[in-house]
VOMIFI-864963 format. One record per residue (C-alpha): x, y, z; residue number from 1. Coordinates in steps of 0.25 Angstrom, whole numbers, plus 5000, padded with zeros to 4 digits. Example, Ala and Ser with C-alpha at 12.3 -4.5 7.8 and 13.67 -1.06 7.14 Angstrom:
residues 2
[r [5049,4982,5031],1]
[r [5055,4996,5029],2]
***
This chain:
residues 326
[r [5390,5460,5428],1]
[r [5385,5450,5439],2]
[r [5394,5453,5452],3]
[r [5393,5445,5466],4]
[r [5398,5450,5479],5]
[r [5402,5439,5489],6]
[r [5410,5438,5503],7]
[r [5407,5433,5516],8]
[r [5398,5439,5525],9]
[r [5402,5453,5530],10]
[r [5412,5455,5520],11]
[r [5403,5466,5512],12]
[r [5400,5462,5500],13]
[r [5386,5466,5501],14]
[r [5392,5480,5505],15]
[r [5401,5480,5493],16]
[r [5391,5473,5485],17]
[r [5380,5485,5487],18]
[r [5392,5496,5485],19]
[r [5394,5490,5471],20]
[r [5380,5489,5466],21]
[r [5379,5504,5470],22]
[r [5393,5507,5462],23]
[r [5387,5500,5449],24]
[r [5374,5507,5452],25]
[r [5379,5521,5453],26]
[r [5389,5519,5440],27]
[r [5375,5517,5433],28]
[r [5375,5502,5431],29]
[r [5363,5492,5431],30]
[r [5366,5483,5443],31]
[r [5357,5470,5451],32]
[r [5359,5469,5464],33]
[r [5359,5456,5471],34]
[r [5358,5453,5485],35]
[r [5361,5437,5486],36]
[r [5367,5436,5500],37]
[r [5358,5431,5512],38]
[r [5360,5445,5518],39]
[r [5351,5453,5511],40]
[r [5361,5465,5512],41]
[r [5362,5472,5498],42]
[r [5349,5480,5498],43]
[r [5354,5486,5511],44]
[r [5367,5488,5504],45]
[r [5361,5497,5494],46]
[r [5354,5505,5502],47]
[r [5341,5498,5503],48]
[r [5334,5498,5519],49]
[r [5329,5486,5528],50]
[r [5315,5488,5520],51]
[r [5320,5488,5505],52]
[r [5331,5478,5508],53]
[r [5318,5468,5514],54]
[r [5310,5473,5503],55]
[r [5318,5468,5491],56]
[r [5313,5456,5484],57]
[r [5318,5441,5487],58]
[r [5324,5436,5473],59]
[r [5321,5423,5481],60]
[r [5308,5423,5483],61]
[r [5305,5429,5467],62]
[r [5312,5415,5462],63]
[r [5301,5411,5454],64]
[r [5298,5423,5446],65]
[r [5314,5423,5444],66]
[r [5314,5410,5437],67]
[r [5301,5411,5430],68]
[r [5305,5424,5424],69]
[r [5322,5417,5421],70]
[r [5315,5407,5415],71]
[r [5307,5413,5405],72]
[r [5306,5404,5392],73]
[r [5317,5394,5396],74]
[r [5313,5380,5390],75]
[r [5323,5374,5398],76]
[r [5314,5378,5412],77]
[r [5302,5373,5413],78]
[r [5299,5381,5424],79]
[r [5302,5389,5434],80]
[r [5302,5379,5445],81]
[r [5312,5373,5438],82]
[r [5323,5385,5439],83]
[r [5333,5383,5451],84]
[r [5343,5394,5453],85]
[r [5353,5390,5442],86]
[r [5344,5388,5433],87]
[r [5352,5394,5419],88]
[r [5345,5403,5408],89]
[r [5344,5397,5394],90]
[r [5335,5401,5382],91]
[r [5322,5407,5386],92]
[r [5326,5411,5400],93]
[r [5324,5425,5405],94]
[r [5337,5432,5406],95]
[r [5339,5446,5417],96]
[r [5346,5456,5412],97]
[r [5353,5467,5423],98]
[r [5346,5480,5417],99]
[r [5330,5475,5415],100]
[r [5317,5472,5420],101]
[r [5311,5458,5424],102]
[r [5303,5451,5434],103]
[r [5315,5446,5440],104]
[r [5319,5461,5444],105]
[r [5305,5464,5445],106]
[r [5303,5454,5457],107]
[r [5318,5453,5463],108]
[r [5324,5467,5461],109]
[r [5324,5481,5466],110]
[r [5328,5494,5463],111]
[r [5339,5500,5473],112]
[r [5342,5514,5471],113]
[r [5356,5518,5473],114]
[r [5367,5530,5472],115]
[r [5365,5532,5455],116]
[r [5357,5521,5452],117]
[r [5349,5510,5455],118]
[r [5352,5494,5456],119]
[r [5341,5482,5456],120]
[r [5343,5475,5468],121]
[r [5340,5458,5471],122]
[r [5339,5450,5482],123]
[r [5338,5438,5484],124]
[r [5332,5439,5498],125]
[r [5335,5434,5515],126]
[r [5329,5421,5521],127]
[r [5315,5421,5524],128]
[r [5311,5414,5537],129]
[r [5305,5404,5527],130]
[r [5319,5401,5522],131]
[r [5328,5398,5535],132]
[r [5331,5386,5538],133]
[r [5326,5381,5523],134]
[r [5332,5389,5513],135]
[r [5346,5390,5506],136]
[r [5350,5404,5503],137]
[r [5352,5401,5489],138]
[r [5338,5398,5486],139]
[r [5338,5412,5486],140]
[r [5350,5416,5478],141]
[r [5345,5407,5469],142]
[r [5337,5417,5464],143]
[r [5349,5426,5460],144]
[r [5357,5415,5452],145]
[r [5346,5413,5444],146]
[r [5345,5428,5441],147]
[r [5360,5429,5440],148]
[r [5358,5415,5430],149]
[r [5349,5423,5423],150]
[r [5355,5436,5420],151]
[r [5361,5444,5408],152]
[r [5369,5456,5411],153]
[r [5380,5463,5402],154]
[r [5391,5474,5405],155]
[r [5388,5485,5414],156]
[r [5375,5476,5422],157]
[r [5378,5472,5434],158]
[r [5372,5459,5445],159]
[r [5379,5462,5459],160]
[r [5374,5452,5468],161]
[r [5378,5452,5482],162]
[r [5380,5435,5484],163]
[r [5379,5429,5499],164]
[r [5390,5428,5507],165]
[r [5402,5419,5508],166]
[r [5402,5408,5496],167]
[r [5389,5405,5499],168]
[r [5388,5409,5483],169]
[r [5393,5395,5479],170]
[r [5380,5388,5483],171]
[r [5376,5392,5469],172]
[r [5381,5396,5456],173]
[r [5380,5411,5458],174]
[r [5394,5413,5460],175]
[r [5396,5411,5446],176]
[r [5385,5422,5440],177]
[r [5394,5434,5442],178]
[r [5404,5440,5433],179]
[r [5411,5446,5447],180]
[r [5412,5442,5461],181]
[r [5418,5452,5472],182]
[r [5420,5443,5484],183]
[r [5420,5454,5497],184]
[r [5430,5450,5505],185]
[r [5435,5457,5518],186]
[r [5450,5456,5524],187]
[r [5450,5444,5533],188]
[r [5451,5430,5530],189]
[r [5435,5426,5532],190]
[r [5435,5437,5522],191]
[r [5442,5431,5511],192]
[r [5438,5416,5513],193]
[r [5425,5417,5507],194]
[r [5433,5424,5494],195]
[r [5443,5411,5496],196]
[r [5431,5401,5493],197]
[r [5423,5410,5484],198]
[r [5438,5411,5474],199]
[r [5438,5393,5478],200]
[r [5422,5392,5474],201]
[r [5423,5401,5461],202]
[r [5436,5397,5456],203]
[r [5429,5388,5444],204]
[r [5419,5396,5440],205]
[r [5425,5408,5434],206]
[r [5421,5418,5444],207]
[r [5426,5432,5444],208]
[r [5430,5434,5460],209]
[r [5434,5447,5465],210]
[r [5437,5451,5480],211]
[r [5433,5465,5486],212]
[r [5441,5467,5499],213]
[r [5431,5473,5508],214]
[r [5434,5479,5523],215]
[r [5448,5481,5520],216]
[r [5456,5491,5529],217]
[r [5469,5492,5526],218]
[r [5480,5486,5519],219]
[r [5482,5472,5525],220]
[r [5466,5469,5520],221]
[r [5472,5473,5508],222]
[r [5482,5462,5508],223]
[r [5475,5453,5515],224]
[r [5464,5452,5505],225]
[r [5474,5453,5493],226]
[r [5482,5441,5499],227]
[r [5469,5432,5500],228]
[r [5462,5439,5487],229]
[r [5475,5441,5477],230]
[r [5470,5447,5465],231]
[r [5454,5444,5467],232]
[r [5454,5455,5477],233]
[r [5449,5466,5468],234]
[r [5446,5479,5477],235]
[r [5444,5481,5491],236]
[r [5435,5490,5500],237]
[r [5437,5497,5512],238]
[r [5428,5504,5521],239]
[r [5418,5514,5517],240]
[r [5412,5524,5526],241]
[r [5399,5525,5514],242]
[r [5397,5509,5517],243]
[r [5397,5511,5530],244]
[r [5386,5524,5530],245]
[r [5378,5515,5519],246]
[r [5377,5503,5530],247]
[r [5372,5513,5540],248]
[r [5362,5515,5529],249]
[r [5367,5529,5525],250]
[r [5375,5529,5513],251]
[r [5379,5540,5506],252]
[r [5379,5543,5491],253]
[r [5388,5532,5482],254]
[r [5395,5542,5477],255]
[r [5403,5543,5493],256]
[r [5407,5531,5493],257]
[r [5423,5532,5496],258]
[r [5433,5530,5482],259]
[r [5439,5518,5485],260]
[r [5426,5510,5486],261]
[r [5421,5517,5475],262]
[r [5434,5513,5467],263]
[r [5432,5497,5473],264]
[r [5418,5497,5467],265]
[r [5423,5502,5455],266]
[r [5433,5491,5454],267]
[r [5423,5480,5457],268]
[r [5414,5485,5444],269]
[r [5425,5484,5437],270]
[r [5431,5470,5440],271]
[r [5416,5464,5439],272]
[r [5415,5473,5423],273]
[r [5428,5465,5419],274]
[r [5421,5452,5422],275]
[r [5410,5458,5409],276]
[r [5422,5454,5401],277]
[r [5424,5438,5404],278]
[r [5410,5435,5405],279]
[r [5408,5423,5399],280]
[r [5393,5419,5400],281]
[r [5394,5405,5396],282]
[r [5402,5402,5408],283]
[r [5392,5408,5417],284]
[r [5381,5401,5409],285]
[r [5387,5387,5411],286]
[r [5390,5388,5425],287]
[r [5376,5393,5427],288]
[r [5372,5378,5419],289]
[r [5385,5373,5430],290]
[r [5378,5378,5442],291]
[r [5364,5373,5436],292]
[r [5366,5361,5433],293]
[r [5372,5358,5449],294]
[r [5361,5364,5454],295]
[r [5352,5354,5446],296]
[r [5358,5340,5450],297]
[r [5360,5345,5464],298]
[r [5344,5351,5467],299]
[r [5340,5356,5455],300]
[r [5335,5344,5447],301]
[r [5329,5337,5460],302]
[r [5321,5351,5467],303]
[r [5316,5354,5453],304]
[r [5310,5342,5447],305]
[r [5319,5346,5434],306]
[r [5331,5341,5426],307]
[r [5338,5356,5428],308]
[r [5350,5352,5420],309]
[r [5340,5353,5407],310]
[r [5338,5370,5410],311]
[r [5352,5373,5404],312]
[r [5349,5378,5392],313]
[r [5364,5373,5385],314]
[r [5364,5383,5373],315]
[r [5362,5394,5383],316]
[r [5372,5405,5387],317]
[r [5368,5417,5396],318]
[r [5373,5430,5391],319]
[r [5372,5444,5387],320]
[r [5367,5441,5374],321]
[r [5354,5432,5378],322]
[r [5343,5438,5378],323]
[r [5332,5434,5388],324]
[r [5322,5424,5387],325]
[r [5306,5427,5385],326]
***
């Protein structure tokens, strides 16, 4: 399952994102963390200090052994300076899989040990001095989209990727890569507008989009939310005294954390395994050729020096049963 948090700023969605990943991990599944948003916060999240969180390879600044590796055998490529970030598989391209060793993870992931388990955890890394003023944050998520453009995985796997805030995720075709989308979303108005456009943006695509009310406190948040969300609110979450201790950088076991939140958790897992059922690769396939082929006849073709459009490989659907290139 490939999941995305998303919301506005403040709204916790990294919070929830890193209470998630360390509910999988501690139910034994194999899970990838993400961290996509400009605030690198999701290290932090899972328990990881100033030092380790800093210390954790930039997806961003490992580009090139990412499309070298992706490309693999792919006729269609002739190299890897030819790759942009929606650059699709076909045959002979390197396929990752959740649950295996390659460069990629090699390079880009770490291990991040938590209560019954452990996750791999990517970033895709801050601004560097070098890149203010001059830089769009999606040259660096564009590392992810190709991963994500890139990736197998089957019932049980999960890809939980905390996405930047606000619909800043429309800049590119990543909002179609996930089987789920849990759009944090507090009580107040700011709070549900970014839910309002993300519903507006998606709306053609397919996407699965769920709400999970945070910071609610009583029962007209409650309403509130329902009135604004109707039937995509899928859970809320209140406050918790062991979110509170693990920002002051004492958590406790997992195991404390109070029922009700537990039970939230458990629901989110189980609205994103109910997507495992209505996958339909080639749909995701052809909107990644969709979002492609955009990307090429707006910049692609001219930055590159390359007719992009001839990289989509049509006889090719990405899925469980392909097995990776050489």
């Amino acid at each position: 399952m490939k999941i995305a948090f998303v919301g506005k700023g403040g709204s916790g969605k990294t919070t929830l994102s890193s209470l998630f990943i360390r509910h999988l991990a501690a139910e034994g599944a194999p899970v990838v963390a993400v961290d996509a948003d400009i605030n690198q916060h999701l290290g932090a999240a899972l328990g990881l200090d100033e030092t380790e969180a800093a210390a954790l390879p930039a997806m961003g600044e490992h580009l090139r052994l990412i499309k070298d590796h992706l490309r693999g055998a792919n006729p269609r490529i002739a190299s890897a300076d030819t790759m942009i970030k929606t650059t699709p598989p076909g045959e002979g391209s390197r396929l990752l899989r959740v649950q295996e060793d390659n460069p990629v993870y090699d390079a880009c992931a770490r291990p991040v040990e938590l209560d019954g388990g452990a996750v791999r955890l990517m970033v895709t890394g801050p601004f560097t001095d070098a890149d203010l003023g001059v830089a769009c944050y999606h040259s660096k998520t564009g590392a992810v989209e190709l991963c994500l453009n890139h990736l197998v995985d089957g019932p049980g796997e999960y890809v939980v990727v905390d996405m930047t805030a606000g619909s800043d995720s429309f800049a590119s075709g990543m909002f179609t890569r996930f089987d789920m989308t849990f759009l944090v979303a507090e009580p107040t108005r700011k709070g549900v507008s970014v839910y309002r456009q993300y519903k507006e943006y998606a709306r053609d695509f397919g996407v699965a989009l769920k709400v999970v009310g945070n910071k609610v406190q009583g029962p007209d948040d409650l309403d509130f939310l329902r009135a604004e969300a109707g039937d995509d609110l899928l859970v809320t979450v209140g406050h918790s005294d062991w979110v509170r201790a693990m920002e002051k950088g004492r958590p406790p076991r997992f195991a404390a954390l109070e029922d009700s939140n537990r039970l939230a958790l458990r629901t989110l897992r189980e609205a994103a395994d109910a997507t495992y059922e209505r996958r339909d690769w080639e749909r995701y396939t052809r909107q990644m050729v969709q979002f492609h082929l955009k990307n090429a006849q707006s910049w692609g073709n001219e930055r590159t020096g390359a007719d992009l459009a001839a990289q989509v490989d049509p006889g090719f659907v990405l899925g469980e049963s392909v097995t990776a290139g050489a």
